[in-house]
N, CA, C and O atoms as a Maestro MAE file, in Angstrom:
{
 s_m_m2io_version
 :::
 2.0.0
}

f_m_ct {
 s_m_title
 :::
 protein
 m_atom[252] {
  # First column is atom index #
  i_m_mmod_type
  r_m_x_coord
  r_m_y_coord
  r_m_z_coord
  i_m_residue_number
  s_m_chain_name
  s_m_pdb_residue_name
  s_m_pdb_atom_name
  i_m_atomic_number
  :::
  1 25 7.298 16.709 12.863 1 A "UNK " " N  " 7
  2 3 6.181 15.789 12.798 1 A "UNK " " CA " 6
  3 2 6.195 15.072 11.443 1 A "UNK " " C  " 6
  4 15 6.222 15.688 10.378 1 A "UNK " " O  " 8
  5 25 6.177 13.908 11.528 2 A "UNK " " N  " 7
  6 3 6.317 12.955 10.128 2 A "UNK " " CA " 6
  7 2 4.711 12.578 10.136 2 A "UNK " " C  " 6
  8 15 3.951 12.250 11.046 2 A "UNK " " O  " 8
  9 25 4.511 12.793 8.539 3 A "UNK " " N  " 7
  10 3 2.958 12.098 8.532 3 A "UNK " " CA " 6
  11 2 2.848 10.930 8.213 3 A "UNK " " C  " 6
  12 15 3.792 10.622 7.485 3 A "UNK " " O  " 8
  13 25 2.088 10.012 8.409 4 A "UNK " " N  " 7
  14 3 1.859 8.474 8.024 4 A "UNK " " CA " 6
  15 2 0.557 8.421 7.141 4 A "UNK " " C  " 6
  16 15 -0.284 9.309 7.000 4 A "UNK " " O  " 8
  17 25 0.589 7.375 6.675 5 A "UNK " " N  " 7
  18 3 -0.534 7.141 5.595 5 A "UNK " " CA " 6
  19 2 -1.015 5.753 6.083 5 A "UNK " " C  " 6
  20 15 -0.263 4.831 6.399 5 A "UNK " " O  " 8
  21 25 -1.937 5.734 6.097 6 A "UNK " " N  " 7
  22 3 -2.902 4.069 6.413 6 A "UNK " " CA " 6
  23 2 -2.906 2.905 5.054 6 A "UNK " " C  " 6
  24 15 -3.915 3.401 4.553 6 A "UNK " " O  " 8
  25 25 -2.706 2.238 4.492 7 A "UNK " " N  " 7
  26 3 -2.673 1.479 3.544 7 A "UNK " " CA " 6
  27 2 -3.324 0.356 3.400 7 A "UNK " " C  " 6
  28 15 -2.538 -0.538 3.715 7 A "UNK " " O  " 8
  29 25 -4.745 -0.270 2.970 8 A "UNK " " N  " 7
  30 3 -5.618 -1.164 2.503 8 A "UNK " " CA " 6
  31 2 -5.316 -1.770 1.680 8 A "UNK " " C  " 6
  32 15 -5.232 -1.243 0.570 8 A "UNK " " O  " 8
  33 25 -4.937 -3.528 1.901 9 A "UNK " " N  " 7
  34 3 -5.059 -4.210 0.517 9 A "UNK " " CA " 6
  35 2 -6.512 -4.673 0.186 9 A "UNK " " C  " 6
  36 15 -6.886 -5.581 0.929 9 A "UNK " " O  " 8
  37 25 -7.528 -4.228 -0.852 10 A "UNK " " N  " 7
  38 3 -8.844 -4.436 -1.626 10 A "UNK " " CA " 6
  39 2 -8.775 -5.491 -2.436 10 A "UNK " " C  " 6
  40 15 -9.777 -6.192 -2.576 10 A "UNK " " O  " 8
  41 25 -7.730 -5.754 -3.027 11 A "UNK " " N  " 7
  42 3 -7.964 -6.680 -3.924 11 A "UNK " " CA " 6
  43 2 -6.719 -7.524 -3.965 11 A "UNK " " C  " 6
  44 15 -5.585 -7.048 -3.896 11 A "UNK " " O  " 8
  45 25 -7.076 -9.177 -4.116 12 A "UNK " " N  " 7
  46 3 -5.741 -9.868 -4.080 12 A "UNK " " CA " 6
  47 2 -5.044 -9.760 -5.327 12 A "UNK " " C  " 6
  48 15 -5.609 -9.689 -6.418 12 A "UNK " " O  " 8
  49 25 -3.474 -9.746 -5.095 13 A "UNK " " N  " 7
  50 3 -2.856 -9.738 -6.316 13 A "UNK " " CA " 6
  51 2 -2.424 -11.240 -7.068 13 A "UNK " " C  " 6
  52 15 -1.496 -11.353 -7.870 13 A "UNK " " O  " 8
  53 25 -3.081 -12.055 -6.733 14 A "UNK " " N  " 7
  54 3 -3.080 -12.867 -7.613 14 A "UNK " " CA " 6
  55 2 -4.121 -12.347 -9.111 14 A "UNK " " C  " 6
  56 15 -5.123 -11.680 -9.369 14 A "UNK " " O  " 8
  57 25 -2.869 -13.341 -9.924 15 A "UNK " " N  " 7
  58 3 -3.319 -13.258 -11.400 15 A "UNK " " CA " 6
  59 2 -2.557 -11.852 -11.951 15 A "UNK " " C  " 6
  60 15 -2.479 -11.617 -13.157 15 A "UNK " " O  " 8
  61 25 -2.242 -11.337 -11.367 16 A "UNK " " N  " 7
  62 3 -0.998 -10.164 -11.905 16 A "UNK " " CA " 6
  63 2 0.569 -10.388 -11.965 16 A "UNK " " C  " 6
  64 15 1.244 -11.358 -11.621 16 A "UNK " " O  " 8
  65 25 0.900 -9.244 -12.480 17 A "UNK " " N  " 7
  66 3 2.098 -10.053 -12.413 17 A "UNK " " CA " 6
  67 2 3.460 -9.933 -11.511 17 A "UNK " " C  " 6
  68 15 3.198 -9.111 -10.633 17 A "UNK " " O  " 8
  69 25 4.661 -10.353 -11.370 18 A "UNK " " N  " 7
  70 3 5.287 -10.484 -10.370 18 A "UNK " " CA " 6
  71 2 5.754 -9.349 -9.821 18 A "UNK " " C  " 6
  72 15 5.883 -9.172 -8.610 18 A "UNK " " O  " 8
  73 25 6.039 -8.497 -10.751 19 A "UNK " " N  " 7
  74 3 6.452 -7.041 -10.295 19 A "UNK " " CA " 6
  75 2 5.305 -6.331 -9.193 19 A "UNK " " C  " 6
  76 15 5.682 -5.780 -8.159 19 A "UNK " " O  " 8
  77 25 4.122 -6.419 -9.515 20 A "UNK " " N  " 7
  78 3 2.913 -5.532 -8.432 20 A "UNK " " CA " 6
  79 2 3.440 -6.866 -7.455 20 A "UNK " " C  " 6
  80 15 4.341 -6.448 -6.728 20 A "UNK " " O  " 8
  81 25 3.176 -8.306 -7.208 21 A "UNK " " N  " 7
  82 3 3.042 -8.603 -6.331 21 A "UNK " " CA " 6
  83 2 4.086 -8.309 -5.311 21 A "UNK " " C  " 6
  84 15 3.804 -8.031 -4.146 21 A "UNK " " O  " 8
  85 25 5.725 -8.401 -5.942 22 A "UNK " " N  " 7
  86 3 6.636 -8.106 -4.928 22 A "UNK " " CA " 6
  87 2 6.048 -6.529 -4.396 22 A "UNK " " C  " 6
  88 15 6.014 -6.430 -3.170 22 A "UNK " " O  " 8
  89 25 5.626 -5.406 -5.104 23 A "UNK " " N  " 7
  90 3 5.560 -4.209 -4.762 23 A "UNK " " CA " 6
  91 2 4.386 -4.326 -4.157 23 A "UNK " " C  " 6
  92 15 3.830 -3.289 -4.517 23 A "UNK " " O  " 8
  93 25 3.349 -5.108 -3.220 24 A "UNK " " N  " 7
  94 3 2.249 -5.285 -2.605 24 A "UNK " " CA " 6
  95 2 3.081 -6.052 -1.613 24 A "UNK " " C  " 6
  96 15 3.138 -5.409 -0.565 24 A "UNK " " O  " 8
  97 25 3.696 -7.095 -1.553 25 A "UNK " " N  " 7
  98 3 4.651 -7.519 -0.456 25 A "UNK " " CA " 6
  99 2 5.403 -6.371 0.301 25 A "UNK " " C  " 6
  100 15 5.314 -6.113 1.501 25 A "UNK " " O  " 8
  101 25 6.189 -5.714 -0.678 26 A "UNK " " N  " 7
  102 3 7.483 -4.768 -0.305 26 A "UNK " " CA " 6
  103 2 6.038 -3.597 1.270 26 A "UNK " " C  " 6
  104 15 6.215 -3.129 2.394 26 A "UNK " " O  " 8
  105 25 4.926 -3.677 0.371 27 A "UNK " " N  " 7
  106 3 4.370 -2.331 1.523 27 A "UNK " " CA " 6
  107 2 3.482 -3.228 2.873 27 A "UNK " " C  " 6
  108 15 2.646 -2.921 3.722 27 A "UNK " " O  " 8
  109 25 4.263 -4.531 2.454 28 A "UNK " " N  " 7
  110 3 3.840 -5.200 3.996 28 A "UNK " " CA " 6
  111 2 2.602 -5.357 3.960 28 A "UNK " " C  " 6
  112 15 1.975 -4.999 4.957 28 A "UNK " " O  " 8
  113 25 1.822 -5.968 2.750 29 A "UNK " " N  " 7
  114 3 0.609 -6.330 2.369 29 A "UNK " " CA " 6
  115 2 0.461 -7.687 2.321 29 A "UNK " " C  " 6
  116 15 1.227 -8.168 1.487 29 A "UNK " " O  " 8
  117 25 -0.474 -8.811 3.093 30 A "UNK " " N  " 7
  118 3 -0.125 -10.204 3.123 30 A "UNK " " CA " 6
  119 2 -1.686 -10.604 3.031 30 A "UNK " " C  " 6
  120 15 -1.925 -11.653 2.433 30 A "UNK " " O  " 8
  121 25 -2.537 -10.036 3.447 31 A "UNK " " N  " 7
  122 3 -4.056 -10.894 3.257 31 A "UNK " " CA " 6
  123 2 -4.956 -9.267 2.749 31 A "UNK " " C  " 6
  124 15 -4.751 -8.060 2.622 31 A "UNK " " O  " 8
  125 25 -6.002 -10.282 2.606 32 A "UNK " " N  " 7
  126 3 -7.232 -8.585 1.817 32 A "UNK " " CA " 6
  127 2 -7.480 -7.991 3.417 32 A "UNK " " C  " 6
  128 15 -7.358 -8.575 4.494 32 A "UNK " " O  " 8
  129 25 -7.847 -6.698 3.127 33 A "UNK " " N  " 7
  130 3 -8.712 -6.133 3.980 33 A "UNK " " CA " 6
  131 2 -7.562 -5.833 5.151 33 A "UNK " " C  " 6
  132 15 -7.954 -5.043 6.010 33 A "UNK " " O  " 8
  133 25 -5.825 -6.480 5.370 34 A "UNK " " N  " 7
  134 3 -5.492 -6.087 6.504 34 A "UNK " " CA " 6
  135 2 -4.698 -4.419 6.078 34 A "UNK " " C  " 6
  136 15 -4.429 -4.206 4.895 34 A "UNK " " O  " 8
  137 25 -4.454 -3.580 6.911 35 A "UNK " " N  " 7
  138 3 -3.820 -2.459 6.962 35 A "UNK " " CA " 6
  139 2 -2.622 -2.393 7.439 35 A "UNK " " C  " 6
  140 15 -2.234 -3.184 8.299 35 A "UNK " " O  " 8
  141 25 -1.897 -1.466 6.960 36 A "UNK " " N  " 7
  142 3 -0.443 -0.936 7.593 36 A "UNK " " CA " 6
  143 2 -0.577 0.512 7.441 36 A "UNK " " C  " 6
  144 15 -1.240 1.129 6.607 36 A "UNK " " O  " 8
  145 25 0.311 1.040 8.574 37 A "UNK " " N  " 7
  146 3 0.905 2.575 8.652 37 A "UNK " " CA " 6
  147 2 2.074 2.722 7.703 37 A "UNK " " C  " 6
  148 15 2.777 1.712 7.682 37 A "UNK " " O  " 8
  149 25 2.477 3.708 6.909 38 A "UNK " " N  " 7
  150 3 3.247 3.932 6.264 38 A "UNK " " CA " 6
  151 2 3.612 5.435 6.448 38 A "UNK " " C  " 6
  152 15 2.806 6.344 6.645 38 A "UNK " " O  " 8
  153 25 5.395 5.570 6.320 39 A "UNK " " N  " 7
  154 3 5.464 7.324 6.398 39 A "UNK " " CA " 6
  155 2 4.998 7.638 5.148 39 A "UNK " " C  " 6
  156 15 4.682 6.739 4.369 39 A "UNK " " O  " 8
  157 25 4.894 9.085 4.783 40 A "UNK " " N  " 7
  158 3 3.944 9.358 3.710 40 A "UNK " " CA " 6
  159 2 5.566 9.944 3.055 40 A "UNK " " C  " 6
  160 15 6.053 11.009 3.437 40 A "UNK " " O  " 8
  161 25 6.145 9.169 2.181 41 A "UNK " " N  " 7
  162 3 7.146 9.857 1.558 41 A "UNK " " CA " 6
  163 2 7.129 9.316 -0.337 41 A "UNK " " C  " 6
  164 15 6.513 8.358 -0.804 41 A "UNK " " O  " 8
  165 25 7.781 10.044 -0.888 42 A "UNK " " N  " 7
  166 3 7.640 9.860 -2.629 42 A "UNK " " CA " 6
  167 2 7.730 8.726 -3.166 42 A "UNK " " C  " 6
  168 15 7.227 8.462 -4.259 42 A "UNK " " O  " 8
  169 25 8.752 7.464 -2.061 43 A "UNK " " N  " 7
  170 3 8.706 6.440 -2.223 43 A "UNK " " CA " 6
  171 2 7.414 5.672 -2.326 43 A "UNK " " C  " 6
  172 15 6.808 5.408 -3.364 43 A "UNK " " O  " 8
  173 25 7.102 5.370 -1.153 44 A "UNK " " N  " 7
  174 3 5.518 4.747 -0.872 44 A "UNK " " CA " 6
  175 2 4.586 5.336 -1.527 44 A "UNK " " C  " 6
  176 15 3.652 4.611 -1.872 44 A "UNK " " O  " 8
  177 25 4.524 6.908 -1.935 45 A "UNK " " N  " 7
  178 3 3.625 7.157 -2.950 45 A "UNK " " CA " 6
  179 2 3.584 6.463 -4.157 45 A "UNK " " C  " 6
  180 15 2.580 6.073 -4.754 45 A "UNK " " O  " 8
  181 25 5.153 6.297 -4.572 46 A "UNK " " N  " 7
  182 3 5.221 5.968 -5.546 46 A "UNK " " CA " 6
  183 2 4.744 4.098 -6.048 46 A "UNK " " C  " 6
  184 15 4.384 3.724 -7.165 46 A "UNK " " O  " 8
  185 25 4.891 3.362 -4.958 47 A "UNK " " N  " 7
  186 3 4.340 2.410 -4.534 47 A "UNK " " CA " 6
  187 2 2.674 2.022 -5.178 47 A "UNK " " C  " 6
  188 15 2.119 1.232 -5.943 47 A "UNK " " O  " 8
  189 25 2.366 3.209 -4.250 48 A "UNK " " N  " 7
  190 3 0.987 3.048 -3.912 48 A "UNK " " CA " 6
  191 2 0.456 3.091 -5.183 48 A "UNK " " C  " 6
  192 15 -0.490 2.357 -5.468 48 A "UNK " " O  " 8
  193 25 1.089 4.094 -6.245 49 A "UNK " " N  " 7
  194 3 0.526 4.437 -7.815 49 A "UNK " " CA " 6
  195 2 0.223 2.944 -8.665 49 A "UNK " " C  " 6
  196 15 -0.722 2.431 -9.264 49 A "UNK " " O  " 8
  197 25 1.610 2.608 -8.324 50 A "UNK " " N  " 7
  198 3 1.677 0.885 -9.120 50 A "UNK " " CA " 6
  199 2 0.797 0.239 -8.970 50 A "UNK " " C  " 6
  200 15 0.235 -0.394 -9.864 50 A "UNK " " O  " 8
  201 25 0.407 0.268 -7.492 51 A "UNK " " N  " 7
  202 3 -0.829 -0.730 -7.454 51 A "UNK " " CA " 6
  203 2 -2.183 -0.328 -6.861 51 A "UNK " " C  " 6
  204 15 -2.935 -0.975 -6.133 51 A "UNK " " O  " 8
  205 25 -2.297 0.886 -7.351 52 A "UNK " " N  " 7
  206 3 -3.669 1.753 -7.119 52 A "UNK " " CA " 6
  207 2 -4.997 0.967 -7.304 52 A "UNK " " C  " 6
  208 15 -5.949 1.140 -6.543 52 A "UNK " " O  " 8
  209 25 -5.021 0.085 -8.356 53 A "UNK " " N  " 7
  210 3 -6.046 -1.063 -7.978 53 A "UNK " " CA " 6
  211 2 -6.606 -2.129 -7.630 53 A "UNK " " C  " 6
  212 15 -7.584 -2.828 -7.894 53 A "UNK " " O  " 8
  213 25 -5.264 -2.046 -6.611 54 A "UNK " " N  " 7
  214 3 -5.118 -3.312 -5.468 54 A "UNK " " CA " 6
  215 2 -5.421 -2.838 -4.116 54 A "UNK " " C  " 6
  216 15 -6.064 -3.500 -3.301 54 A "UNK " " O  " 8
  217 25 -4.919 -1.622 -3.892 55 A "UNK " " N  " 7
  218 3 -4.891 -0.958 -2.466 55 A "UNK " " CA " 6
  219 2 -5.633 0.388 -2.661 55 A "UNK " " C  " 6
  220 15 -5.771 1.039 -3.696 55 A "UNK " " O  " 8
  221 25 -6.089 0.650 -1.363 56 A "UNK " " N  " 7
  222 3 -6.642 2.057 -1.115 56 A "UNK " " CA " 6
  223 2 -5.749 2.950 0.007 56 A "UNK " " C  " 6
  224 15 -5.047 2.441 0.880 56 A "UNK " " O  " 8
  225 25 -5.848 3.711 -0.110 57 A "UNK " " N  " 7
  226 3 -5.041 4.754 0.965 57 A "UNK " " CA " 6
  227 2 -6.335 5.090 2.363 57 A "UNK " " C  " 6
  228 15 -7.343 5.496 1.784 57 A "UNK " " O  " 8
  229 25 -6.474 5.066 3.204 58 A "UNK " " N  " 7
  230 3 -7.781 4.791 4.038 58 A "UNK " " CA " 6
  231 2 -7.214 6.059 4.851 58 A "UNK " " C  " 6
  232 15 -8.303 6.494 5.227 58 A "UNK " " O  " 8
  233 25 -6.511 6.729 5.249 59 A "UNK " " N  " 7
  234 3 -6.520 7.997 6.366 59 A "UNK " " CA " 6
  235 2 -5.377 8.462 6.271 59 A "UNK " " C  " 6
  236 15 -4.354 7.793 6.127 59 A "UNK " " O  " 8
  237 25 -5.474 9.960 6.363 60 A "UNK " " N  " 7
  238 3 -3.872 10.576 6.302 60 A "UNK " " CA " 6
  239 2 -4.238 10.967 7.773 60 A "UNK " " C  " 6
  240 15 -5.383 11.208 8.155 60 A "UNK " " O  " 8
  241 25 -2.795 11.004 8.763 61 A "UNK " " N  " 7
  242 3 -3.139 11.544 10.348 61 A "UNK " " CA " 6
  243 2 -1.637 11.918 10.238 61 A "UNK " " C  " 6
  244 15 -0.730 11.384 9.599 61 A "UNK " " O  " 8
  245 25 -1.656 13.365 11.334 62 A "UNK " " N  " 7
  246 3 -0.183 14.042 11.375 62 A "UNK " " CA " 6
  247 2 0.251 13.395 12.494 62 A "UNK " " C  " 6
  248 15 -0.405 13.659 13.501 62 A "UNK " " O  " 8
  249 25 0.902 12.842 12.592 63 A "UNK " " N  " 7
  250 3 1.747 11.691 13.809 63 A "UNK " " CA " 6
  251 2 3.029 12.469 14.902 63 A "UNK " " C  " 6
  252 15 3.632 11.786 15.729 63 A "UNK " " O  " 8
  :::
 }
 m_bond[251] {
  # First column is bond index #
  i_m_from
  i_m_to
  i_m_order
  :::
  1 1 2 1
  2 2 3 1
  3 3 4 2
  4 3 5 1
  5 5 6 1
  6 6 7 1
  7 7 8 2
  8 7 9 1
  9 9 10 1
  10 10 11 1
  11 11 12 2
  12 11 13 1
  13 13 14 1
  14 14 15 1
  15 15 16 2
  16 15 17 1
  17 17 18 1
  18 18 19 1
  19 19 20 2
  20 19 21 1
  21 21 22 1
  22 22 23 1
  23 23 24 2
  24 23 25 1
  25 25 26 1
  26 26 27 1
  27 27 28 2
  28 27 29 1
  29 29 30 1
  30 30 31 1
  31 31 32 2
  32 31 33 1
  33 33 34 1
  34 34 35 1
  35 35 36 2
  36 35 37 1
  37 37 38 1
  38 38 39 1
  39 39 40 2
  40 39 41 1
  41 41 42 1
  42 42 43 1
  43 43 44 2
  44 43 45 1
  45 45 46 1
  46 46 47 1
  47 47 48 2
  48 47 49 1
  49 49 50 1
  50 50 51 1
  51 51 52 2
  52 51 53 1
  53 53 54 1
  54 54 55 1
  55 55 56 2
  56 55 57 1
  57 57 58 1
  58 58 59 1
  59 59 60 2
  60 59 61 1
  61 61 62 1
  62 62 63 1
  63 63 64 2
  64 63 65 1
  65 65 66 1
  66 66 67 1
  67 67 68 2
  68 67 69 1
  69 69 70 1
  70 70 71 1
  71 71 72 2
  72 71 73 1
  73 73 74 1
  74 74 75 1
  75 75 76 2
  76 75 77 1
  77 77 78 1
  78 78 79 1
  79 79 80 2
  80 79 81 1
  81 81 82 1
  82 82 83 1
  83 83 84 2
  84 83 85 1
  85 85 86 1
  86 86 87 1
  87 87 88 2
  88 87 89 1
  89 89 90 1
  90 90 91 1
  91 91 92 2
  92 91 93 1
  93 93 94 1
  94 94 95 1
  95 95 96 2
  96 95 97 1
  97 97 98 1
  98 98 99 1
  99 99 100 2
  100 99 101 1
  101 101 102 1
  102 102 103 1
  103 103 104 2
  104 103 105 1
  105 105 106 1
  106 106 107 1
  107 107 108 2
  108 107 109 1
  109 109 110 1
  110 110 111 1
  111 111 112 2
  112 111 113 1
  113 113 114 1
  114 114 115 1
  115 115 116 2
  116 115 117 1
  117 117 118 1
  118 118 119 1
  119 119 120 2
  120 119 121 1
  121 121 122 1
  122 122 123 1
  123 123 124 2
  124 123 125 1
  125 125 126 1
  126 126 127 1
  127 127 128 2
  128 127 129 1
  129 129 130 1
  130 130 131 1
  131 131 132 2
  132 131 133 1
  133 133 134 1
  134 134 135 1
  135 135 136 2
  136 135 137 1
  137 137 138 1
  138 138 139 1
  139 139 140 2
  140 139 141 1
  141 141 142 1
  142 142 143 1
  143 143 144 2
  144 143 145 1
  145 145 146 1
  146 146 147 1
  147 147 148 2
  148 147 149 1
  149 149 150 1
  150 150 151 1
  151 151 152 2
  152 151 153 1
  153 153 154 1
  154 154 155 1
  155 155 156 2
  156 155 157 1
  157 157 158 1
  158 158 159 1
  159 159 160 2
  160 159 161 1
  161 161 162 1
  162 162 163 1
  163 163 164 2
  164 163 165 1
  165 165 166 1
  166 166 167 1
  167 167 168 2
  168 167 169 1
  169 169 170 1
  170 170 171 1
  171 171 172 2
  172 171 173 1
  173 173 174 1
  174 174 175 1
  175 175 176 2
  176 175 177 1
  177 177 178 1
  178 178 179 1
  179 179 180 2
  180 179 181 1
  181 181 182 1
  182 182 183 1
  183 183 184 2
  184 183 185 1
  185 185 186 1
  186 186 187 1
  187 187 188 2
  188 187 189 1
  189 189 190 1
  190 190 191 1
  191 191 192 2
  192 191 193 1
  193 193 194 1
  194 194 195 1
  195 195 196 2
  196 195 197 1
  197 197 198 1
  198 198 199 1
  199 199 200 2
  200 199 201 1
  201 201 202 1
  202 202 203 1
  203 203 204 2
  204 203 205 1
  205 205 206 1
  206 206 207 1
  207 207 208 2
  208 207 209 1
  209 209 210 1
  210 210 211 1
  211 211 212 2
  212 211 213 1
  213 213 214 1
  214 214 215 1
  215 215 216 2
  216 215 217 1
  217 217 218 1
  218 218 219 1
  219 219 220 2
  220 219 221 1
  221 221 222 1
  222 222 223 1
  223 223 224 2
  224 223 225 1
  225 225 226 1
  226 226 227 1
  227 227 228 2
  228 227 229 1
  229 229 230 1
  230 230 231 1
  231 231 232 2
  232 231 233 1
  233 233 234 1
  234 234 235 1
  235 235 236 2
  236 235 237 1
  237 237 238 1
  238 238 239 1
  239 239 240 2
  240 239 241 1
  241 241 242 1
  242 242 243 1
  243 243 244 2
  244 243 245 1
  245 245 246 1
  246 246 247 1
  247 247 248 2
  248 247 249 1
  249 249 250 1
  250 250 251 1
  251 251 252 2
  :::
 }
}
């Protein structure tokens, strides 16, 4: 069983700089408020850290 993670973009990344935005692109983030499933692995965690105050993590579910 692989777990997935839910992923929220909260805040636009404009006005930051290019590195978060490609890494807000890279997790398939394109308007506020839409979501994606993500597997929950060290990568995408690691992701998610970079731009912890752009995105929220919204539900862990065992898939």
């Amino acid at each position: 069983m692989e777990k997935t993670i839910t992923v929220k973009l909260k805040k636009s990344p404009i006005g930051y700089n290019k590195r978060q935005k490609a890494t807000v692109h890279a997790l398939g983030l394109k308007k506020i408020n839409q979501t994606v499933e993500k597997s929950d692995s060290p990568t995408i965690r690691g992701m998610i850290a970079k731009v912890s105050h752009l995105v929220e993590v919204v539900e862990e579910t065992e898939a």
